[in-house]
C-alpha positions in Angstrom: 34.2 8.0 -6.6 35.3 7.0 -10.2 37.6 4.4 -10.7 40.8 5.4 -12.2 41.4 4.3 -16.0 44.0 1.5 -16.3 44.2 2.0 -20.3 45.5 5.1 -22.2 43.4 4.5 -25.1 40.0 5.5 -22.1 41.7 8.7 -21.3 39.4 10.8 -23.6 35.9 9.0 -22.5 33.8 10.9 -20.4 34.0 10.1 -16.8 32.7 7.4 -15.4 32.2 5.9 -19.0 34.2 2.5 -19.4 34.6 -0.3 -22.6 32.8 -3.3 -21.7 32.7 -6.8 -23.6 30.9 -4.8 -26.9 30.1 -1.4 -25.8 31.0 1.8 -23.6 28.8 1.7 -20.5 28.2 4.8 -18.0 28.5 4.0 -14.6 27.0 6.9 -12.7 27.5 7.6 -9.2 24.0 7.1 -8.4 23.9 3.1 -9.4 23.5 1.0 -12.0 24.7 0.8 -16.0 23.9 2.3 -19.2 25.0 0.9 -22.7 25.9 3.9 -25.1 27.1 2.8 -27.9 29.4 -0.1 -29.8 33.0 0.1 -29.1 34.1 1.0 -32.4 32.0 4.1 -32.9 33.4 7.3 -33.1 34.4 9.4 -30.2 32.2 12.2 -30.7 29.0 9.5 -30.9 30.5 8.4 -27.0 29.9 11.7 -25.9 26.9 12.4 -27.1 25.2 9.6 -26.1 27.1 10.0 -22.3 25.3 13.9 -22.3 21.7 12.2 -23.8 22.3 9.6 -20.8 22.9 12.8 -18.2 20.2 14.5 -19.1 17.8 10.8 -19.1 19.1 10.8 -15.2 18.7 14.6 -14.4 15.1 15.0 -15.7 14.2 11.0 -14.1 16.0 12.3 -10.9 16.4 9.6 -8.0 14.0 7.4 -6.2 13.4 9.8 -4.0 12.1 12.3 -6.3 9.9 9.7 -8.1 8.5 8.6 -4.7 7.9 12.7 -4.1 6.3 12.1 -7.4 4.3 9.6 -6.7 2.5 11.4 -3.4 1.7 14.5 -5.8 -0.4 12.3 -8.0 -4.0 11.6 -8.2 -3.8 8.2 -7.4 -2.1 8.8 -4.2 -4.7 11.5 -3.5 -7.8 8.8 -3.9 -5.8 6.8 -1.1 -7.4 6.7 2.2 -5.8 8.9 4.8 -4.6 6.0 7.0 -3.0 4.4 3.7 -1.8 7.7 3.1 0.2 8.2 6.5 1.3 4.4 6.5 2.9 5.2 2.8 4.6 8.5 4.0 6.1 6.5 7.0 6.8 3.5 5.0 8.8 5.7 2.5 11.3 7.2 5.3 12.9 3.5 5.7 13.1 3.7 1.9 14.7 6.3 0.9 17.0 6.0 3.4 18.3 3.5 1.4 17.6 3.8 -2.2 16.9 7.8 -2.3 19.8 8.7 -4.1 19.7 5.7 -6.5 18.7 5.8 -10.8 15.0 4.2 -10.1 16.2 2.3 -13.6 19.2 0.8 -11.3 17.2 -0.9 -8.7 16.6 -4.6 -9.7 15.3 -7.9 -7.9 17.8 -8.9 -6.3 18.7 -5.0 -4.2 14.5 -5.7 -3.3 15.4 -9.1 -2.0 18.7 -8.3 -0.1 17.0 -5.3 1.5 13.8 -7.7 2.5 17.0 -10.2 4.2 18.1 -7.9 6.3 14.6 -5.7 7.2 13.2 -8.9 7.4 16.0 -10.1 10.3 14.3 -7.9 13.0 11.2 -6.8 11.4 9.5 -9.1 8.6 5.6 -7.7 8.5 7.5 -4.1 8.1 9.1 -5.5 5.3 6.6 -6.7 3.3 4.9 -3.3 4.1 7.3 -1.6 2.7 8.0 -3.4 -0.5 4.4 -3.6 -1.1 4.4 0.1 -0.5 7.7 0.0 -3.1 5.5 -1.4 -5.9 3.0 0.9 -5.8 5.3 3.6 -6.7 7.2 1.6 -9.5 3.9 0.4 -10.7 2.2 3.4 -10.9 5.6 4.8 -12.8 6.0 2.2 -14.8 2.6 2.8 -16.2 3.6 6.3 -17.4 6.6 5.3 -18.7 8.9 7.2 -16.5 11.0 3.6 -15.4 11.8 0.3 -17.7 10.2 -2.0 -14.8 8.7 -2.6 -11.4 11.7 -4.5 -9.7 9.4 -6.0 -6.6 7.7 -8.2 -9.2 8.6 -11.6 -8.1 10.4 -11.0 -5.1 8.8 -13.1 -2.2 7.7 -11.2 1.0 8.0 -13.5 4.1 4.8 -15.4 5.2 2.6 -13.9 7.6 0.7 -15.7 10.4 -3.2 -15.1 9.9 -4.1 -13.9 13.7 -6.5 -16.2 15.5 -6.7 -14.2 18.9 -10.7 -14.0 20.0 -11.8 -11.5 22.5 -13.8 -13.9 25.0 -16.8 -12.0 26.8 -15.0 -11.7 30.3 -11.6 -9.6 28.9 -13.8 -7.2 26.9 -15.8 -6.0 30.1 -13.0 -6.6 32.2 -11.3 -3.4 29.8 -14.8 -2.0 29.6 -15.3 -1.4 32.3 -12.1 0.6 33.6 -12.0 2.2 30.5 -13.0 5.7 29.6 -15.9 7.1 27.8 -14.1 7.6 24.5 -12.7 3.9 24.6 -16.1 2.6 25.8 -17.8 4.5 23.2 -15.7 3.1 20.3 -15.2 -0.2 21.5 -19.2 -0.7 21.2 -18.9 0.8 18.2 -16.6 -1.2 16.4 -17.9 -4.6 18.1 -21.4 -4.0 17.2 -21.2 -3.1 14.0 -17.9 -4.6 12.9 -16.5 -1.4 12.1 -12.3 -0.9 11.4 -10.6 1.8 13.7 -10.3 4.1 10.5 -14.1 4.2 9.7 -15.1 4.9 13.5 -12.5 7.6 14.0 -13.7 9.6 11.1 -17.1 9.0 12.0 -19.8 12.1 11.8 -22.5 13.2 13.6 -24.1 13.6 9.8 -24.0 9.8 9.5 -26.0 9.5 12.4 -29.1 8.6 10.8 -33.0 7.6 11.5 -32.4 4.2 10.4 -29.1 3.5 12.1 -25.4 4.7 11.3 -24.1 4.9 7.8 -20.8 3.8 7.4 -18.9 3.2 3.7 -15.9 1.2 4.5 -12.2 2.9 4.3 -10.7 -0.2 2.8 -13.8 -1.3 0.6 -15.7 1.3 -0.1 -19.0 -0.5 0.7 -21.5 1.3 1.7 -24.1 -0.2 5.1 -26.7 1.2 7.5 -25.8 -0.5 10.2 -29.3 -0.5 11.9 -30.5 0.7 15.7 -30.0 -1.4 18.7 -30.6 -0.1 22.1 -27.1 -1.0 23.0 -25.5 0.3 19.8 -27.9 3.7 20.8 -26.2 3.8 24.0 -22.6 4.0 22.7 -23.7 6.8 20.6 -25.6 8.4 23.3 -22.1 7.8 25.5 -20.7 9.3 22.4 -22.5 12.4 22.6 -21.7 13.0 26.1 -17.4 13.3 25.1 -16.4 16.4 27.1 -16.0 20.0 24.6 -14.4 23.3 25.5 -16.8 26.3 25.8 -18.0 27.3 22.6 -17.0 24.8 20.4 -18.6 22.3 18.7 -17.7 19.0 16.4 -19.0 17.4 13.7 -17.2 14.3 14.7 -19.2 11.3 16.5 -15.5 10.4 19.0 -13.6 14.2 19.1 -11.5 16.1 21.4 -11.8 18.8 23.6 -11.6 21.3 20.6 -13.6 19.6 18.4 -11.1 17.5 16.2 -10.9 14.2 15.5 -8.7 11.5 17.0 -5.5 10.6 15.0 -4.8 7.1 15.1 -1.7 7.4 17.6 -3.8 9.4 19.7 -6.2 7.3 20.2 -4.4 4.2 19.9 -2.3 6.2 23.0 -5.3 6.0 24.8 -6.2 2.7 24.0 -3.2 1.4 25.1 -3.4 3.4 28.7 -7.0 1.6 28.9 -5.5 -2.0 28.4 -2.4 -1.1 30.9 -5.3 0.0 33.8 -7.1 -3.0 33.2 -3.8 -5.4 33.6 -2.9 -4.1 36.8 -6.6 -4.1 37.9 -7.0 -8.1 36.2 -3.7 -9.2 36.4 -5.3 -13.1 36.0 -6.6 -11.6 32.2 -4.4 -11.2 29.3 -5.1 -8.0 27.5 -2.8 -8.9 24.2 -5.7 -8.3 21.4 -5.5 -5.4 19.7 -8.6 -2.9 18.6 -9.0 -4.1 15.1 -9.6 -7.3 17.2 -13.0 -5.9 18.3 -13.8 -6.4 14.6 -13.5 -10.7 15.0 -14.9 -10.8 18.1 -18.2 -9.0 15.9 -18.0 -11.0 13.3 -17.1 -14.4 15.4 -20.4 -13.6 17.4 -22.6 -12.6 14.7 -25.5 -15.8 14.8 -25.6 -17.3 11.0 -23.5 -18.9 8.0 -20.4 -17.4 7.0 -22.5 -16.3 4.0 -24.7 -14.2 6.5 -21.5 -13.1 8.4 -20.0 -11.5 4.9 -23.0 -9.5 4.4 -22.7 -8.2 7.3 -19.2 -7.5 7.6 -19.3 -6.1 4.2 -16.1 -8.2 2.9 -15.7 -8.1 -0.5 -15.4 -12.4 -0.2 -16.5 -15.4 1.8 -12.3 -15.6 2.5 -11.9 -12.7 4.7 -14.9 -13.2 6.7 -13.8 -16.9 7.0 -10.1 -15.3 8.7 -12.2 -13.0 11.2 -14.7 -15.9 12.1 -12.4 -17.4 15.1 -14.4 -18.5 18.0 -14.0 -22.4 18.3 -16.6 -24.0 17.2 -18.3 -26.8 19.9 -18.8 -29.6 18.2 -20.6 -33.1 19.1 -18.5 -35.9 19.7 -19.4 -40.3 18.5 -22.4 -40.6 19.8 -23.7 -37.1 20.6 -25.6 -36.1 17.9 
């Protein structure tokens, strides 16, 4: 609601327009400021900047019309689909609080008050979401549709790089009480390394003479990952995934009908596997997750960490070094 004027000489300014210290600013109802004009201009030059101002708001809209922009765009569309449904969740949370606001209005310091309080309960969220917050002011302020990306230089909280390694004993133990389907892509994304993303959408037309073509979600690299009789097995325990009469899939791990697995469905699944296998091993801790499978690959793998990155396909030494985390034996004085 408009404050109520305190001066006569305001009674003719638009509403919501006010004299500051050396010009008549707009304070509209959605956030924010906007300069018009020096005080001493002419009435009639108030108003038509206030209108000019109106109109700047109507045709910019809110944050949440930008960020409804932003998913119609081509540079959302090149996103992956995972990225894609992370950004449409991550943008509820939003909204909910900055939907209605000028995107022009939202500065550093609303960014860093908002990442206080998400950050109170859950900080990785948070720097989700601002991270998913740039990319929309970013890719508007390259268009010129806003004046600036407001998450520039705001500090997200520090995460803790995870260290958890899958010993040998705690991935049969959940092998072996777990289903087909979690069996199957557990080999799969041990062996070859694979993220959850890139094995889900996994086809039968990658399946190939030389080995299984995968081009990374997150990369985009492209790798035959080449035959072993115990990669050709997962496949094989791949193939054998239940279908309803008459239909068929072109997906290597599918359901019943032929679809693929969405990520909560199968991380559903995944999650029932790992509760069997607690009650079953209650003297095992089952507390890795599936992208997990991933390090213990890459912490097996025999080689440098130079050898390990080619094979992970990481863009740099760096990441492979963070999913290299079995401990290293080393000699002690005198045991070289």
């Amino acid at each position: 609601m408009a404050r109520k004027r305190t001066k006569s000489a305001g009674l003719n300014l638009p509403t919501r327009v006010y004299p500051g210290k050396s010009q008549y600013e707009y304070h509209p109802a959605c956030g924010g400021s906007i300069s018009l004009c020096p005080l001493d201009a002419p009435l009639s030059l108030v108003w038509a900047r206030y209108e000019a101002a109106c109109r700047g708001i109507q045709e910019k809209g809110n944050l949440a019309g930008l960020i409804a922009d932003f998913f119609d765009s081509a540079d959302f569309c090149r996103l992956g689909k995972e990225t894609k449904n992370d950004y449409r969740k991550y943008s509820k949370k939003i909204i909910s609080v900055f939907g209605k606001m000028d995107p022009d209005a939202v500065k550093p310091q609303h960014i860093r008050k908002y990442m206080d309080k998400r950050g109170v309960t859950a900080p990785t969220q948070a720097n989700r979401e601002k991270t998913f917050m740039s990319r929309v002011f970013g890719w508007a302020y390259e268009r010129g549709i806003v004046k600036m990306n407001p998450c520039k230089g705001v500090r997200q909280f520090k995460e803790e790089a995870r260290e958890r390694y899958i010993t040998d004993r705690e991935y049969d133990a959940l092998y072996v009480v777990a289903p087909p389907l979690i069996q199957a892509a557990m080999e799969v994304a041990y062996l070859c390394c694979a993220r959850q993303g890139d094995i889900l959408a996994l086809t039968k037309a990658q399946i190939l003479p030389e080995g299984i073509f995968i081009r990374q979600g997150k990369t985009g690299k492209k790798q035959i990952k080449a035959w072993t009789e115990r990669l050709r097995a997962a496949i094989e325990l791949a193939e054998s995934l239940p279908l309803k009469d008459g239909m068929i899939s072109m997906f290597v791990l599918h359901q019943q009908r032929g679809h693929r697995y969405t990520r909560d469905g199968f991380n559903s699944r995944w999650q029932k596997a790992k509760d069997k296998a607690a009650e079953q091993f209650p003297d095992i801790s089952f507390d890795f997750t599936f992208h997990d499978l991933k390090a213990k690959g890459i912490s097996d793998l025999e080689g440098s960490l130079m050898e390990k990155q080619a094979i992970s396909g990481h863009k740099t030494i760096t990441q492979t070094a963070r999913y290299d985390r079995k401990t290293q034996i080393v000699p002690v004085v005198g045991g070289q």
